[in-house]
mmCIF file as gemmi writes it, N, C-alpha and C atoms, coordinates in Angstrom:
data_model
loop_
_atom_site.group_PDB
_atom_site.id
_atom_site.type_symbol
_atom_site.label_atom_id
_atom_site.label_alt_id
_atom_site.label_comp_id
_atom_site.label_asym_id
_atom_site.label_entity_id
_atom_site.label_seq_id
_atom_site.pdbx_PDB_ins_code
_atom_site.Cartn_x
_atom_site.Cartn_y
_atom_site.Cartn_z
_atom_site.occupancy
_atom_site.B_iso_or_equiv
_atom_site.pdbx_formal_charge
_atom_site.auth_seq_id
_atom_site.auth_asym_id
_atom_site.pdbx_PDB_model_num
ATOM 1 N N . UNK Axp A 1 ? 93.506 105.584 132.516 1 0 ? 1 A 1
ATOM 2 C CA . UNK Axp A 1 ? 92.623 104.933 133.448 1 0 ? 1 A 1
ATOM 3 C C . UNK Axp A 1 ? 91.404 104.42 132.701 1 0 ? 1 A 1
ATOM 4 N N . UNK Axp A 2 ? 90.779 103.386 133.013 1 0 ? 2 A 1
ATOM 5 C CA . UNK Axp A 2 ? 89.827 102.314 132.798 1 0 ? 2 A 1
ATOM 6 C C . UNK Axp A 2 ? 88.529 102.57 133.786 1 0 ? 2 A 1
ATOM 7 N N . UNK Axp A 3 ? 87.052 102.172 133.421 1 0 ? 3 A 1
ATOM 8 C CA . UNK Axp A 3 ? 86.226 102.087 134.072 1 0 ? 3 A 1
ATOM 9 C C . UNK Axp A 3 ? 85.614 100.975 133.192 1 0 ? 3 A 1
ATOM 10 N N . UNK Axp A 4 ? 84.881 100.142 134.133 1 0 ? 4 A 1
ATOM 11 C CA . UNK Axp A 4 ? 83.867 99.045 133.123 1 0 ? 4 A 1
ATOM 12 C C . UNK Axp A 4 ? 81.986 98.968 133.869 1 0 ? 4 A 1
ATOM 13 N N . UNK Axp A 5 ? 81.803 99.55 132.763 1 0 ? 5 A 1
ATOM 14 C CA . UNK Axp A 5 ? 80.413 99.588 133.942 1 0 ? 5 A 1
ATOM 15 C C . UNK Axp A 5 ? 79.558 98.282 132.961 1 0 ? 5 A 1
ATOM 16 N N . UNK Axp A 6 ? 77.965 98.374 133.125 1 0 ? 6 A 1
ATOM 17 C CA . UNK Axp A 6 ? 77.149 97.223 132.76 1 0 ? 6 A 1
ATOM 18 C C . UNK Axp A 6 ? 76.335 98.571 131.758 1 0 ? 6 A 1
ATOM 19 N N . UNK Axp A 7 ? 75.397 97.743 130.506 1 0 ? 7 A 1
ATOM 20 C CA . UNK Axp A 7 ? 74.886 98.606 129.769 1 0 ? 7 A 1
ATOM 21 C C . UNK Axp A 7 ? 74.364 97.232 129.158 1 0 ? 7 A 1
ATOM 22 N N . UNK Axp A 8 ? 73.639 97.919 127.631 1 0 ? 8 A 1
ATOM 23 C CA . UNK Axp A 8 ? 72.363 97.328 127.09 1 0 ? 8 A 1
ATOM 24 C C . UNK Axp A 8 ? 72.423 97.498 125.945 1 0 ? 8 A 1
ATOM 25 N N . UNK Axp A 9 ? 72.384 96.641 124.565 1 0 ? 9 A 1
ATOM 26 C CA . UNK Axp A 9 ? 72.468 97.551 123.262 1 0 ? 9 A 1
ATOM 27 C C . UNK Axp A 9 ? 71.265 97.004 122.703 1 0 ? 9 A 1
ATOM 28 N N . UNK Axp A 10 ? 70.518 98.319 122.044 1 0 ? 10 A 1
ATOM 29 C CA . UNK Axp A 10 ? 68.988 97.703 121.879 1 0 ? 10 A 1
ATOM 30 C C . UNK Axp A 10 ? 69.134 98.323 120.577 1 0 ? 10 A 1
ATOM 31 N N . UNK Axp A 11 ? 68.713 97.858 119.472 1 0 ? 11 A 1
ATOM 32 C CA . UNK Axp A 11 ? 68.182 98.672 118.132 1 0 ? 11 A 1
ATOM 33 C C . UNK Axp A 11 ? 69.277 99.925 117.911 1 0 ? 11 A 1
ATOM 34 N N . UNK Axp A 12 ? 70.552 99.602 117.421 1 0 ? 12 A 1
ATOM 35 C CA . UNK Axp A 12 ? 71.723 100.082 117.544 1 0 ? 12 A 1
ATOM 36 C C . UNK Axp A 12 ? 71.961 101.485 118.382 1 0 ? 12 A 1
ATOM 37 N N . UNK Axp A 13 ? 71.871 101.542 119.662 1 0 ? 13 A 1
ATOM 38 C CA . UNK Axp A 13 ? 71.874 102.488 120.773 1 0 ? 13 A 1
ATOM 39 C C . UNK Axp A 13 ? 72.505 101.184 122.09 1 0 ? 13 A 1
ATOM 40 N N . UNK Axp A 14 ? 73.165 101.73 122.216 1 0 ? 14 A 1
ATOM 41 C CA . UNK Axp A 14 ? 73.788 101.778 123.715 1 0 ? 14 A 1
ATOM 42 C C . UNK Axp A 14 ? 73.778 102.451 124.874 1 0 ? 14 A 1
ATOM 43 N N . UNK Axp A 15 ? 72.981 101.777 126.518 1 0 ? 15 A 1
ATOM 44 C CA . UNK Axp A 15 ? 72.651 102.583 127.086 1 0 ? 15 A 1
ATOM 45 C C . UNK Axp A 15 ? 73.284 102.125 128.47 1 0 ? 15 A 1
ATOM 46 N N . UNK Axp A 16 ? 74.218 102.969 129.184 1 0 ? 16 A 1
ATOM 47 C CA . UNK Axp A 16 ? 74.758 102.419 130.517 1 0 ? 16 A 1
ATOM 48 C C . UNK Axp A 16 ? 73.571 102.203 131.044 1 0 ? 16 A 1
ATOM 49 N N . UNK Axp A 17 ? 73.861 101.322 131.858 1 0 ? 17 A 1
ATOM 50 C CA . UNK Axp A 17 ? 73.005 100.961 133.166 1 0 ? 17 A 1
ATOM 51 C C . UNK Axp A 17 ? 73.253 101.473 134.623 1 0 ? 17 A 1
ATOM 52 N N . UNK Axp A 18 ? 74.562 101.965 134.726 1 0 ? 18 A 1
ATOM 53 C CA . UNK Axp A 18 ? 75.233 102.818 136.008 1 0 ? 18 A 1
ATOM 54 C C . UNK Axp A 18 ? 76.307 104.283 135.051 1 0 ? 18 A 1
ATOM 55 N N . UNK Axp A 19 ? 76.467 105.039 136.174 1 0 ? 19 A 1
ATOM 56 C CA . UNK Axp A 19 ? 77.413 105.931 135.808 1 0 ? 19 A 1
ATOM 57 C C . UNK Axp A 19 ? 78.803 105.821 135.957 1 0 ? 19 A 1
ATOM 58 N N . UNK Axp A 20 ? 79.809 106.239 135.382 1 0 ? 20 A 1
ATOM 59 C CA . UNK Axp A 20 ? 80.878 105.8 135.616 1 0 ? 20 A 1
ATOM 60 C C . UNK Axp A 20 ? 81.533 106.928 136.481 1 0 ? 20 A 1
ATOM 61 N N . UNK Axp A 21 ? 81.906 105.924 137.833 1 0 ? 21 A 1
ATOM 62 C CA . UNK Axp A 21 ? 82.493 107.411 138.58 1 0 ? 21 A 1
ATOM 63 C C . UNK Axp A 21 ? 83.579 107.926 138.325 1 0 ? 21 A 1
ATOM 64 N N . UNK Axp A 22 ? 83.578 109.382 138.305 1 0 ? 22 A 1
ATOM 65 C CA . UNK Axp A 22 ? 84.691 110.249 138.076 1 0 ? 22 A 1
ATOM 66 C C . UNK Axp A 22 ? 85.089 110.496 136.791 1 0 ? 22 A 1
ATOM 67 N N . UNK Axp A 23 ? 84.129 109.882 135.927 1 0 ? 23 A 1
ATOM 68 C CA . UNK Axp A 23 ? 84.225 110.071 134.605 1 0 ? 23 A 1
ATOM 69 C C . UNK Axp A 23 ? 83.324 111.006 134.335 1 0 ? 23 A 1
ATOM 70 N N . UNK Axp A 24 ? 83.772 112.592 133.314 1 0 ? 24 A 1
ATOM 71 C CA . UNK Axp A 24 ? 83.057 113.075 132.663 1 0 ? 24 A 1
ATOM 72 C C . UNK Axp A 24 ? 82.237 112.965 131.365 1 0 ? 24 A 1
ATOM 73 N N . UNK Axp A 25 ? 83.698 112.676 130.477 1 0 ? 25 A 1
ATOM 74 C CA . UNK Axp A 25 ? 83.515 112.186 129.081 1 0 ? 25 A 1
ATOM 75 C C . UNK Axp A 25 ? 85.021 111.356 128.74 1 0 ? 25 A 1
ATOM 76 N N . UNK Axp A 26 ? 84.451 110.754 127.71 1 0 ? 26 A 1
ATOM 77 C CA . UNK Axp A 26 ? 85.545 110.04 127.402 1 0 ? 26 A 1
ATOM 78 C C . UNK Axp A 26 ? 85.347 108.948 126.431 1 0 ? 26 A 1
ATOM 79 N N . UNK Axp A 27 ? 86.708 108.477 125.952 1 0 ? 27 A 1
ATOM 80 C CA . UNK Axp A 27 ? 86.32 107.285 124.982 1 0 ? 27 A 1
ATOM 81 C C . UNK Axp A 27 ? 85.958 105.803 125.066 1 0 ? 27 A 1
ATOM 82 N N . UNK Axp A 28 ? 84.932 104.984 124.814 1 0 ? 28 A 1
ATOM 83 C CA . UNK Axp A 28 ? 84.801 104.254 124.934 1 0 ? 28 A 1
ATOM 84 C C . UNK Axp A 28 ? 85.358 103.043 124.011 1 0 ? 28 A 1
ATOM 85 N N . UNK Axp A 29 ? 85.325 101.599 124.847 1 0 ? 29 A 1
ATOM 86 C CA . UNK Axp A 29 ? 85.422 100.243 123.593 1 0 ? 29 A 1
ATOM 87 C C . UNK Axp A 29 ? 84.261 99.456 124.15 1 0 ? 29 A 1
ATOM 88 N N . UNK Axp A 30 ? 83.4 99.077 123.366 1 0 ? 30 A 1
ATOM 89 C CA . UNK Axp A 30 ? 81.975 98.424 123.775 1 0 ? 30 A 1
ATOM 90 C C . UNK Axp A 30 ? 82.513 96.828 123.538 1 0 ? 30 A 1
ATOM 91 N N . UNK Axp A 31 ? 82.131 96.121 124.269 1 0 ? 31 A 1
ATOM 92 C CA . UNK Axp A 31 ? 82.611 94.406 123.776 1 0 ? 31 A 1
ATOM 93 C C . UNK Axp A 31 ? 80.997 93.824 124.424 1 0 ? 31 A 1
ATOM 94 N N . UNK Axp A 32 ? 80.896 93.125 123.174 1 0 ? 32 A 1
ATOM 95 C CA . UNK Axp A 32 ? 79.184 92.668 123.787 1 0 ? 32 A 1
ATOM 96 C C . UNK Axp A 32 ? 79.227 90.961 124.151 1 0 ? 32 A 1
ATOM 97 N N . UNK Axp A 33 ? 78.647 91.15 125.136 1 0 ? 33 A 1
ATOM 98 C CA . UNK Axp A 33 ? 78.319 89.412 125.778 1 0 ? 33 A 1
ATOM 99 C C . UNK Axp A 33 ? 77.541 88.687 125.86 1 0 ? 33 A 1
ATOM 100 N N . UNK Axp A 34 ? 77.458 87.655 125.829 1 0 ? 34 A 1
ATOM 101 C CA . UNK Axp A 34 ? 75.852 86.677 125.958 1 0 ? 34 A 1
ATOM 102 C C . UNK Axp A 34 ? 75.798 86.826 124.547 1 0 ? 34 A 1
ATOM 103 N N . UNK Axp A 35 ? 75.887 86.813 123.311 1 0 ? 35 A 1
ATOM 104 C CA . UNK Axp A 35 ? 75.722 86.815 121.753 1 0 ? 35 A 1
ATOM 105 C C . UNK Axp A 35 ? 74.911 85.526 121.907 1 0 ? 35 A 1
ATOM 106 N N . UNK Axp A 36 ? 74.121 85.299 120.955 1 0 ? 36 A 1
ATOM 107 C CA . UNK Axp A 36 ? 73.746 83.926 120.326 1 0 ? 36 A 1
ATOM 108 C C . UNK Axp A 36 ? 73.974 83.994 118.901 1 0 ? 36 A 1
ATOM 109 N N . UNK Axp A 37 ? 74.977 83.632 119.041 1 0 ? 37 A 1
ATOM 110 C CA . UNK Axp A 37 ? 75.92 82.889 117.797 1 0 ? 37 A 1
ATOM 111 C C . UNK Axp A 37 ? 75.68 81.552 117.149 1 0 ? 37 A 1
ATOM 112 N N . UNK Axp A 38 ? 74.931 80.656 117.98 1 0 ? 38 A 1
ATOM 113 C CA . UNK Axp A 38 ? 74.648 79.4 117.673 1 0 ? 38 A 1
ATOM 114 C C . UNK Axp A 38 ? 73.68 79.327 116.561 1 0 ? 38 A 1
ATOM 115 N N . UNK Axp A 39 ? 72.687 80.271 116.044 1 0 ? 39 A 1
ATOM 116 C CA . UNK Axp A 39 ? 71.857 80.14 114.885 1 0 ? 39 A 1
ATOM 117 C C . UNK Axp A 39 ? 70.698 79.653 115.15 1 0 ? 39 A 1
ATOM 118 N N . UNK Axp A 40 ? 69.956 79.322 116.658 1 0 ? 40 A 1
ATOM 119 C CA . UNK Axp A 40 ? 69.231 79.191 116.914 1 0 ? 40 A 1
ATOM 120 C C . UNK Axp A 40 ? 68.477 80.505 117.748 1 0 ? 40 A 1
ATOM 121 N N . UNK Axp A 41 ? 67.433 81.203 117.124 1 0 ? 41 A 1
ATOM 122 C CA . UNK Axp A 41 ? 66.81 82.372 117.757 1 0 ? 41 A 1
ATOM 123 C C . UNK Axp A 41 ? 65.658 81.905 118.779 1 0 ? 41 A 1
ATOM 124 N N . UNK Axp A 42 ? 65.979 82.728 119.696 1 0 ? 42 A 1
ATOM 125 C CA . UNK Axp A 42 ? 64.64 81.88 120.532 1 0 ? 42 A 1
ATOM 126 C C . UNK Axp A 42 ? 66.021 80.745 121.921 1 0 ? 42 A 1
ATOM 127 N N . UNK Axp A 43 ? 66.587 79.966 121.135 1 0 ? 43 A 1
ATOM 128 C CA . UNK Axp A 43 ? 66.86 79.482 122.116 1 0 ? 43 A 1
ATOM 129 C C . UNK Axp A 43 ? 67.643 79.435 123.539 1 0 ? 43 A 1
ATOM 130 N N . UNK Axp A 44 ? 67.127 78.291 124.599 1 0 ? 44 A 1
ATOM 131 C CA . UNK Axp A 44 ? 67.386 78.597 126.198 1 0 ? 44 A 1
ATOM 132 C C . UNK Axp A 44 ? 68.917 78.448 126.264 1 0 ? 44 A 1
ATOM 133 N N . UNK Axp A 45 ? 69.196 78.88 127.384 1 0 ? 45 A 1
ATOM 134 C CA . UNK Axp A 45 ? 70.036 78.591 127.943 1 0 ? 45 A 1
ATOM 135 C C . UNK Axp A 45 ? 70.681 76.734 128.146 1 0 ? 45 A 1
ATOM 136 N N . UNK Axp A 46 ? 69.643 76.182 128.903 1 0 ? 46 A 1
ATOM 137 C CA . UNK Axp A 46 ? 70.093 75.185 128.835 1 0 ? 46 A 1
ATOM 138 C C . UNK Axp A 46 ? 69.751 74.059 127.249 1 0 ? 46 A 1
ATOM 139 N N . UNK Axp A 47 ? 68.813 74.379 126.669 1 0 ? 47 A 1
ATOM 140 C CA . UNK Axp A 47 ? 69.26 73.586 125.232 1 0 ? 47 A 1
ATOM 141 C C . UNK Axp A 47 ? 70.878 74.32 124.347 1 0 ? 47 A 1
ATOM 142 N N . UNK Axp A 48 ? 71.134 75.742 124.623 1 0 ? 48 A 1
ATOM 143 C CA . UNK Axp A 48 ? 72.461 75.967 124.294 1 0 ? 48 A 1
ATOM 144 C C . UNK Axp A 48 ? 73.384 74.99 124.832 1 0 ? 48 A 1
ATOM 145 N N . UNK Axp A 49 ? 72.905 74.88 125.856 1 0 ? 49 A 1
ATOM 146 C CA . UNK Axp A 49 ? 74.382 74.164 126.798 1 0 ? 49 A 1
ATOM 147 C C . UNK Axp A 49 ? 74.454 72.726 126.742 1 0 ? 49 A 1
ATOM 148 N N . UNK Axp A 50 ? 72.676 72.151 126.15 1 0 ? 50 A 1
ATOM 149 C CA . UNK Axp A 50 ? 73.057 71.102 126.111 1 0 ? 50 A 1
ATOM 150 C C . UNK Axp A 50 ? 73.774 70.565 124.337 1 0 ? 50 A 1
ATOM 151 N N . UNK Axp A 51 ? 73.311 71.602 123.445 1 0 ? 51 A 1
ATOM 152 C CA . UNK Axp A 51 ? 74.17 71.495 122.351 1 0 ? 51 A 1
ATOM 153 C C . UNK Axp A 51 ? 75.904 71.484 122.54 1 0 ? 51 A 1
ATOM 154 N N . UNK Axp A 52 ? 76.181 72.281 123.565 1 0 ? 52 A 1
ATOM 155 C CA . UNK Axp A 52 ? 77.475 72.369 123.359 1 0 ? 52 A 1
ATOM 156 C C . UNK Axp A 52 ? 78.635 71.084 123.58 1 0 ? 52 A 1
ATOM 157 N N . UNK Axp A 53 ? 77.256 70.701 125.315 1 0 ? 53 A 1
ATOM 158 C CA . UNK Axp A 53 ? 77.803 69.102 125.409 1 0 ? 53 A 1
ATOM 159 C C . UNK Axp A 53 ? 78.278 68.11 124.692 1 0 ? 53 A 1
ATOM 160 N N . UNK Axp A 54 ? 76.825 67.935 123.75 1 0 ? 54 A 1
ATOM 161 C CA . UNK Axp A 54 ? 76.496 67.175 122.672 1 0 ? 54 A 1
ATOM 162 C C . UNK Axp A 54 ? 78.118 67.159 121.724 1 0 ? 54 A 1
ATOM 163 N N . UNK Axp A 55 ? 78.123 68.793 121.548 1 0 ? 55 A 1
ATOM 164 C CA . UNK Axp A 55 ? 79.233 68.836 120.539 1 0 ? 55 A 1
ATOM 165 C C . UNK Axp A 55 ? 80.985 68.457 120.713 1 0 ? 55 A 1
ATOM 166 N N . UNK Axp A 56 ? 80.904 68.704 122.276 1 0 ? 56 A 1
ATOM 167 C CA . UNK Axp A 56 ? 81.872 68.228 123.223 1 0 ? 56 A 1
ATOM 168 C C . UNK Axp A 56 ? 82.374 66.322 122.945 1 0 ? 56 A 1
ATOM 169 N N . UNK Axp A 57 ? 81.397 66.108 123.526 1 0 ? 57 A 1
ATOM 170 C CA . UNK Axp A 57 ? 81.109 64.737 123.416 1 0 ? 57 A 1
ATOM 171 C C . UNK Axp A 57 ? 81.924 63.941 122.186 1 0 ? 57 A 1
ATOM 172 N N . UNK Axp A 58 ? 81.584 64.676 120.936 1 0 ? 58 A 1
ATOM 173 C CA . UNK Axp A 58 ? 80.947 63.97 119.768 1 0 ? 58 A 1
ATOM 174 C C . UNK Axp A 58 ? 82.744 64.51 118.997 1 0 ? 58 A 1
ATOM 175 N N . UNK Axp A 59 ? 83.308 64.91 119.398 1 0 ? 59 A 1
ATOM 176 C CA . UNK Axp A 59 ? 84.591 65.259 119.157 1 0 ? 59 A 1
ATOM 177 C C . UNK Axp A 59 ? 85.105 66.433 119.591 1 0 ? 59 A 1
ATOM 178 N N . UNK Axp A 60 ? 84.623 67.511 119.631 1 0 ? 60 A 1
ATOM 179 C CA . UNK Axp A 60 ? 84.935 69.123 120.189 1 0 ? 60 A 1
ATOM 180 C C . UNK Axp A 60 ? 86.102 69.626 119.333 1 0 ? 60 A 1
ATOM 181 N N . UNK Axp A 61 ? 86.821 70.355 119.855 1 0 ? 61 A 1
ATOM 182 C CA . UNK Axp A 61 ? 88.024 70.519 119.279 1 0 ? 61 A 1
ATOM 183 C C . UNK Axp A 61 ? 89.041 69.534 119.838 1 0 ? 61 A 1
ATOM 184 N N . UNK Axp A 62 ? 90.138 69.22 118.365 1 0 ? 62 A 1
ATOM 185 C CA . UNK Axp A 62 ? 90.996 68.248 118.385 1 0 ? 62 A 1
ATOM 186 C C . UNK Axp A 62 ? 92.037 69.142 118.376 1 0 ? 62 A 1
ATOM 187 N N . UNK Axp A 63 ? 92.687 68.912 119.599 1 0 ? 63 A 1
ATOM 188 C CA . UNK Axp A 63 ? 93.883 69.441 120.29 1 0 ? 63 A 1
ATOM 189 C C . UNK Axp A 63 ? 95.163 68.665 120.11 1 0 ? 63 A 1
ATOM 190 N N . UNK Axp A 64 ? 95.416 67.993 118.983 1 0 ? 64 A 1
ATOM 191 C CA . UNK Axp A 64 ? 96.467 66.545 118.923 1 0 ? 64 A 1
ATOM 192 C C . UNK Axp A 64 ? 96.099 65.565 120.143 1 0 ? 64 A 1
ATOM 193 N N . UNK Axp A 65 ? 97.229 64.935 120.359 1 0 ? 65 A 1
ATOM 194 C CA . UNK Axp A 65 ? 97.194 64.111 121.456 1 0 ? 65 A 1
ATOM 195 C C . UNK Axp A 65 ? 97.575 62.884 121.179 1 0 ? 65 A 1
ATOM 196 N N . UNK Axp A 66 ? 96.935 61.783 121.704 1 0 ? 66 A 1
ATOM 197 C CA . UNK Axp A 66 ? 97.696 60.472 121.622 1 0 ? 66 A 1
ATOM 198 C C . UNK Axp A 66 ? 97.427 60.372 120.224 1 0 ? 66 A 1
ATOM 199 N N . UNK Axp A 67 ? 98.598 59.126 119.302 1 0 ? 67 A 1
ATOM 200 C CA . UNK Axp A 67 ? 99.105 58.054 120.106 1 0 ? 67 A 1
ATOM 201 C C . UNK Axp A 67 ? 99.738 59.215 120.636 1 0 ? 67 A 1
ATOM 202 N N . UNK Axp A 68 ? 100.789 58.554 122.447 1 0 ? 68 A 1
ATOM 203 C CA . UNK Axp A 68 ? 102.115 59.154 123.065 1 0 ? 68 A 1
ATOM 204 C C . UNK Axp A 68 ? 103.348 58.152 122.695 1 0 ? 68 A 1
ATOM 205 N N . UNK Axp A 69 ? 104.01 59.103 122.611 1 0 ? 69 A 1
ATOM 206 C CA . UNK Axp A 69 ? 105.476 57.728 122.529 1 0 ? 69 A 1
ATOM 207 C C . UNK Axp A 69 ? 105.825 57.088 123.947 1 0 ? 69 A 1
ATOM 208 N N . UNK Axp A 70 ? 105.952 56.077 124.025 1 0 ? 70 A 1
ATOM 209 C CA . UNK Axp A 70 ? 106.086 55.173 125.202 1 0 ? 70 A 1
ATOM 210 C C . UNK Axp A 70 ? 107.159 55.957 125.918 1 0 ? 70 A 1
ATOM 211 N N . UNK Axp A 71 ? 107.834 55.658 127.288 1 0 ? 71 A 1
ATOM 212 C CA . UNK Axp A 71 ? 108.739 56.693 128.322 1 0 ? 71 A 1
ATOM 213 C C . UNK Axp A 71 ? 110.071 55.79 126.886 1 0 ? 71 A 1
ATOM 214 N N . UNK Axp A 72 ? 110.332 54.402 126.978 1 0 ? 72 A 1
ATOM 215 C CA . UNK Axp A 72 ? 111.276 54.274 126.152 1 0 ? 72 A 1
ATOM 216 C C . UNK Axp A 72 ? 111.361 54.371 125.094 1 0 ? 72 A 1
ATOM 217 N N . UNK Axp A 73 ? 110.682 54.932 124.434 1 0 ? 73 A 1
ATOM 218 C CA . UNK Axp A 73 ? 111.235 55.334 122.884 1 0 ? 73 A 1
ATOM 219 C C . UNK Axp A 73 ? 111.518 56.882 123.477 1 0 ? 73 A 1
ATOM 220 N N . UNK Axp A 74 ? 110.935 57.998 124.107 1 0 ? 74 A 1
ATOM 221 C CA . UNK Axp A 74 ? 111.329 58.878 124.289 1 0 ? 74 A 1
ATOM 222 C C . UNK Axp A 74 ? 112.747 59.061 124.856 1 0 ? 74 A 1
ATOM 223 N N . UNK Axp A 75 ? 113.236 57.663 125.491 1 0 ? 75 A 1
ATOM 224 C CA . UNK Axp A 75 ? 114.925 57.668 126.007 1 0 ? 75 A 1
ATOM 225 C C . UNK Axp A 75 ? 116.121 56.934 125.087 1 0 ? 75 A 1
ATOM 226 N N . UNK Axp A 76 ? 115.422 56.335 124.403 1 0 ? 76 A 1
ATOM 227 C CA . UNK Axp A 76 ? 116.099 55.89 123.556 1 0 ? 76 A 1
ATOM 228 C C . UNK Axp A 76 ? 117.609 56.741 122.716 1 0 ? 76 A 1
ATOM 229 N N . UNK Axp A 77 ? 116.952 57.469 122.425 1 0 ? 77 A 1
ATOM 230 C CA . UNK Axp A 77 ? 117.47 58.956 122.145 1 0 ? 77 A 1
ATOM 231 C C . UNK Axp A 77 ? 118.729 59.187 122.681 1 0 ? 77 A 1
ATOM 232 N N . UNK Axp A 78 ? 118.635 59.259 123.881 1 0 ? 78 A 1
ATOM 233 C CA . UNK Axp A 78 ? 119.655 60.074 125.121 1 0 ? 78 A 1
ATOM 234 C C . UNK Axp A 78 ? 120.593 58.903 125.779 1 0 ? 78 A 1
ATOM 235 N N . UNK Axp A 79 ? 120.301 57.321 124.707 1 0 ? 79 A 1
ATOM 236 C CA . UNK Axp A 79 ? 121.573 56.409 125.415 1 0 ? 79 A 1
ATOM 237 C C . UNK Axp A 79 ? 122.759 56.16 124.273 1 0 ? 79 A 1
């Protein structure tokens, strides 16, 4: 069994913010959220977001994609 509560990691200490019910003791896996990874300290929310746009925009990740092969070259094949 699983519990996920909310907590805080300050100056390498970790501190729940609620108790976990029905839990005495037990083992934990900590996964931390909200990181600023971007290399900018200090910065908002929305200049994050508007970097990300920006980066969106400007190519993002290249997932393949076109050119597509036309419907008849894809049937070509199968006559």
């Amino acid at each position: 069994m699983s519990s996920t509560v909310k907590g805080v990691y300050r100056n390498g200490q970790v501190q729940l913010l609620q108790k976990p019910e029905g839990v005495e003791d037990g083992d934990v896996m900590v996964t931390l959220t909200n990181l600023r990874s971007d290399g900018v300290e200090g910065a908002s929310l929305a200049d994050r977001r508007q970097r990300a746009l920006r980066w969106l925009r400007e190519g993002g990740w290249n997932l393949g994609g076109a050119p597509y092969p036309t419907r008849d070259t894809l049937h070509d094949g199968t006559r």
